[in-house]
N, C-alpha and C positions, 0 to 999 in steps of 0.2 A: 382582926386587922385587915384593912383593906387590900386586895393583892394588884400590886403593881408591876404589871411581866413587861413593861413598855418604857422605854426613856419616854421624857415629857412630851417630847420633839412626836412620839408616836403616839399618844394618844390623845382622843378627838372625842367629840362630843358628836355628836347631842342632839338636841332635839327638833323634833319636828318643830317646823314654824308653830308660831299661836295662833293654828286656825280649829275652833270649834268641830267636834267632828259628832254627828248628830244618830242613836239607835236609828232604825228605819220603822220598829215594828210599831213601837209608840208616841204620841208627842209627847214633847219633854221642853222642859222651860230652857231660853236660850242662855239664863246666868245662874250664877250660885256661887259658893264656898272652895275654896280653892282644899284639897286633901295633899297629904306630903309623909311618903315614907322612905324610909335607906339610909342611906350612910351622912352623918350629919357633924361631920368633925371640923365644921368652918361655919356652923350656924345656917347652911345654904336650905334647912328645911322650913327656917322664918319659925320655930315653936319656943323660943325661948331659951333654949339651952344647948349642948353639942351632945346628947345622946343619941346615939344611932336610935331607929326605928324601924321595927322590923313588921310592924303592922301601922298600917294608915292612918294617921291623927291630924289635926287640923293647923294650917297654918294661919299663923296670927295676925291677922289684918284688922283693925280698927273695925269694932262693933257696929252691924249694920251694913260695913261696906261686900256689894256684890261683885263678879269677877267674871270676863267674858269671855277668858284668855289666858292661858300660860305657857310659861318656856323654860326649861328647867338648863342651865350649862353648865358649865365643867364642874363646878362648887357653885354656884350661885342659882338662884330662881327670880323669874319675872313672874308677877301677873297684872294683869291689865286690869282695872275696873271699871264699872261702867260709866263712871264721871270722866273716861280717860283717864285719870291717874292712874301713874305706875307703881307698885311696891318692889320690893327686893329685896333681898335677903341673903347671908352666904358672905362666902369671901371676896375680900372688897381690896388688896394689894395694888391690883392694878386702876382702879376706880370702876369695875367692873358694876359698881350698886346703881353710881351715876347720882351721888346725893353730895360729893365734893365733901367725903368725911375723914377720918386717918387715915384711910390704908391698910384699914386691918380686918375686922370682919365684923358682920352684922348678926345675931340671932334672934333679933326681933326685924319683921319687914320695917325699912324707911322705903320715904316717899322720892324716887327720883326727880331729880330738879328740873322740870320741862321747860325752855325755854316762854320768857312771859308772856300770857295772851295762848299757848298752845297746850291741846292738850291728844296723849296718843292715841293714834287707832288700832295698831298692832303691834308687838316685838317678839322678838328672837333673842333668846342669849347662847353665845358662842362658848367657847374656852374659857380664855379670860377677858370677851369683849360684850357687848351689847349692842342690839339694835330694835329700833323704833321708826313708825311711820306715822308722821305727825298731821294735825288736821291744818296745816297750814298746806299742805303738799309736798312739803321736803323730807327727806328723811335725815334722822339723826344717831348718833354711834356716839360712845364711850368706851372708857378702859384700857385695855390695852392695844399700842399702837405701835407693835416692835415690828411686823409686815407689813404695816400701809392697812390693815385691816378697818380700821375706821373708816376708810376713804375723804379723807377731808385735804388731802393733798399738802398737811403740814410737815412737820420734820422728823414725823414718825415717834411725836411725843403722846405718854399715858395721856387721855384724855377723863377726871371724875366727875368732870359732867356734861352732859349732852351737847356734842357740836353738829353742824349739818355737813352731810355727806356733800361730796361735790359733784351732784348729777350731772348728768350731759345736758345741755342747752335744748330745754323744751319739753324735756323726757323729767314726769313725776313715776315714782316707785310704787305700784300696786302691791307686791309683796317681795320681804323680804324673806334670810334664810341666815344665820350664821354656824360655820365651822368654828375647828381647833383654831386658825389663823389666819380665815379670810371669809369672805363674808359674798353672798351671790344677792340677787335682786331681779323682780321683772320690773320691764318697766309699762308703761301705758301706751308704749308705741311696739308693745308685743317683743323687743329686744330681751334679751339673757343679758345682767351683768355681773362684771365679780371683779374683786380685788382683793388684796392681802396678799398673805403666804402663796408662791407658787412652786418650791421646791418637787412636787410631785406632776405637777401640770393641773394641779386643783381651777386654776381661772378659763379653761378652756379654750385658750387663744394659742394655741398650736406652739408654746414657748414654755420649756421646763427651765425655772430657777431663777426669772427673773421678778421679784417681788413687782407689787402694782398699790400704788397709794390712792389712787383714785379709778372709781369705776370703768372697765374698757367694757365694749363686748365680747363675749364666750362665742364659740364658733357654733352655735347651735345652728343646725341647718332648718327648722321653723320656728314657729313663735312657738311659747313657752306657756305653759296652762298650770302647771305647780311646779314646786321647785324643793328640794333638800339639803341642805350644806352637814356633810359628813364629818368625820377628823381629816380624811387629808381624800375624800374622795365626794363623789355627787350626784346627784340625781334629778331629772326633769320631766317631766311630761311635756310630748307635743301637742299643738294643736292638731292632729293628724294619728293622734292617739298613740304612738309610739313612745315609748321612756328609753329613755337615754343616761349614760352615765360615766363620767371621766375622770382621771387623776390618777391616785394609785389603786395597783389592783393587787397587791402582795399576798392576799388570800381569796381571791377569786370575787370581790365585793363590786366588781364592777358588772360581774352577770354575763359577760359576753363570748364567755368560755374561748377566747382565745389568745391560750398561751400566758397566764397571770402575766400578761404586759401591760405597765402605766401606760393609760391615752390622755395625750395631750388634747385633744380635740374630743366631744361627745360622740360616741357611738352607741347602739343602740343593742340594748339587755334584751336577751334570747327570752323572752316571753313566751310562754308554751302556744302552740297552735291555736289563734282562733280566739285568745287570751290579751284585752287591753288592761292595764293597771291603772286603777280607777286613784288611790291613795300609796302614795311610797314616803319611806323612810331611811336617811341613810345615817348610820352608827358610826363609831368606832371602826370599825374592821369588817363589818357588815350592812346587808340592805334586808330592808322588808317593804313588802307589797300587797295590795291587795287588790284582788282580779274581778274579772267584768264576769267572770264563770261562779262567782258564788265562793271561790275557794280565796286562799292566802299562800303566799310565797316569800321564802328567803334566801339567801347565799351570802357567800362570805366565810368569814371565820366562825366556825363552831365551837369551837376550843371549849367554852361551859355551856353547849346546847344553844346558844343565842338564835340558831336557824329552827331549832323548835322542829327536827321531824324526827325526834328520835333516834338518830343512825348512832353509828361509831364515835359521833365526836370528829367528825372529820369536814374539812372544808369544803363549801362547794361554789363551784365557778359557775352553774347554770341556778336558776329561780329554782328551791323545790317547796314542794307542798309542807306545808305546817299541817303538823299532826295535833288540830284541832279535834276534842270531843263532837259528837257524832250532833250533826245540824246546827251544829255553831258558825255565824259568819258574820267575817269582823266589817265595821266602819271608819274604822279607823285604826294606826297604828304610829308607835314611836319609839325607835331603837335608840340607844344608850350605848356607854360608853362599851359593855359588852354583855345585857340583856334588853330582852325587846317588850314595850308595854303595849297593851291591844286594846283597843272598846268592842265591843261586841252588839252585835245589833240584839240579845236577849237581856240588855243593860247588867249585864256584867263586865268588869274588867279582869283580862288572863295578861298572865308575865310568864316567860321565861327565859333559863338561862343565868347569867354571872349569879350570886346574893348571898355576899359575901358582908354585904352592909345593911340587908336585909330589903332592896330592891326591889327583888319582888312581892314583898308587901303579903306574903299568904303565912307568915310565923311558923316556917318548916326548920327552926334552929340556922336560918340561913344556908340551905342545900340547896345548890344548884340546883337548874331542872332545864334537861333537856325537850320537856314535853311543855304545855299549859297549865300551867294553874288559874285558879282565884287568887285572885288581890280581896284583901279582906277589907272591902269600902262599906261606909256604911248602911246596918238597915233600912230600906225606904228609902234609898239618897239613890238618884236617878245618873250614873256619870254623863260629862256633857262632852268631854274634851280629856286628852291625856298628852301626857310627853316626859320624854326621860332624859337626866343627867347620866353624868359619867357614873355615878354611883348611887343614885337618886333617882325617885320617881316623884309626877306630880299630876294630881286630876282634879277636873271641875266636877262637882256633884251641884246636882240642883236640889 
């Protein structure tokens, strides 16, 4: 059974945006087969049925179709294919699938309904919302719409199928990011935005509790070079190589060791000496990073080892070192609702932390682990890309 220590209100998603994250040691093909293991009680694994998985199986996308992208949220999964259509799978109450279906859940991927003539270049799925960046240059959101999270500046109605965001005048979306209940964006004019839920100070504009329906700017003090949408907190990379991170910090997941205080405004995670963060990820109740030094980092909640260094189980307010096997270093990484999934540049993927719904994908009877494992991905299948739901993982294999 899945353990739920959180009212809804507190837990947060998900995953790294759908950006490809590539080994370094070998080439590797930039598409392939989307993998899907963990807790699968809403269909949100796309294989057909609601059985957890506790090892890696293939989700079900229409024979022959390839996938350049995915995004795993609260219950639901995106992937992108390479004709630009979208699939989806999972639970669909809020219109979260975006195929304008009952309301209930999917266990076969459908095809999201893209507005006619367009088709996507990236998404993100949040909580219970979604988002996409369309080749027309707008971006567009579905699902749920109880914070302004969509950004379409309507009356804060579920939206199940794709509407356009209501960008600022001039300014197209390079990449997006969605949380538990608000949603961030760069734009092309180098701006941070964000809207939704602000009860913690998640939108960055120095204002705790006032919701935002359509996109404002975050108070980043440079442009924006990647971006994270947490459960109720965040993370950025500067142009200037600094990461930054705001909203709430109740277990220390903001990194900036002082004093577990919500910041309404970005400030900037104690990165070790000498240490830029090349790739971050913001979870549930925790962050993960990876450094310019070769190594990997996290803080936050540890409560099932989700920081991965082995210690006591205990929180931490500053980056620490992931207790990676010996010459292991990651290219990517993607925290979950409370464990974190890694690609590795020796094309393997390590999880650790929550797996309780079998997440971490290495068939340990579902034990936690505060250290790395293997994800048990297939023989010869090269991972391209990873990202984790609340309860759920999901990776590109070429």
């Amino acid at each position: 059974m899945i353990r739920r220590r959180l009212l809804a209100s507190s837990v947060a998603a998900l995953a790294l945006a759908a950006t490809a994250c590539f080994p370094e040691t070998t080439p590797v093909p930039t598409t392939g087969t989307v993998s899907v293991w963990g807790y699968n009680g809403f269909g949100n694994l796309g294989i057909g049925n609601l059985t957890n998985q506790p090892l890696p199986t293939t989700f079900a996308a229409p024979p022959g179709v390839r996938f350049a992208a995915v995004s795993a949220g609260g219950f639901h999964t995106l992937a992108l294919a390479t004709d630009g259509s979208v699939y989806a799978a999972g639970r669909d109450d809020d219109g979260q699938l975006g195929n304008d279906a009952a309301f209930d859940y999917q266990v076969s991927p459908v095809t999201v309904a893209a507005p006619p003539g367009v088709h996507f270049t990236s998404v993100a799925a949040g909580g219970y919302h979604s988002l996409a960046i369309g080749s027309d240059g707008n971006t567009y959101a579905w699902g749920q719409d109880e914070h302004g999270q969509l950004g379409d500046d309507a009356a804060l109605v579920h939206q199940s199928l794709p509407v356009r965001v209501a960008t600022p005048p001039g300014v197209r979306f390079v990449a997006v990011s969605a949380g538990f209940a608000h949603s961030l964006a760069i734009g092309d004019d180098g701006g941070l935005y964000s809207w939704g839920y602000n009860g913690f100070g998640e939108l960055g504009n120095g204002i705790r509790g006032r919701d935002q329906a359509v996109p404002g700017l975050a108070g980043m003090p440079v442009r924006a070079t990647a971006i994270s949408a947490g459960g109720h907190h965040n993370l950025a990379v500067g142009d200037n190589g600094v990461t930054y991170s705001w909203g709430w910090d109740g277990h220390g997941q903001l990194g900036d060791d002082i004093g577990l205080a919500d910041r309404l405004t970005p400030v900037a995670v104690a990165a070790p000496a000498g240490v830029q963060f090349t790739r971050i990820a913001a979870g549930a109740r925790h962050s993960v990073a990876v450094g310019s030094d070769g190594d990997s980092y996290a803080w936050g909640d540890d409560t099932y080892g989700q920081v991965g260094d082995d210690a006591a189980l205990s929180d931490r307010a500053l980056p620490t070192k992931v207790a990676l096997p010996l010459g292991v270093q990651l290219s990517g990484v993607a925290a979950g609702g409370d464990h974190t999934v890694a690609l590795a540049r020796n094309g393997l993927i390590y999880t650790w932390g929550l797996d309780d719904g079998g997440q971490l994908g290495n068939d340990t009877a579902t034990v936690d682990q505060p250290t790395a494992v293997i994800a048990a991905t297939a023989s010869g299948r090269t991972p391209i890309a990873v990202s984790a739901g609340y309860y759920h993982s999901v990776a590109i294999l070429g």
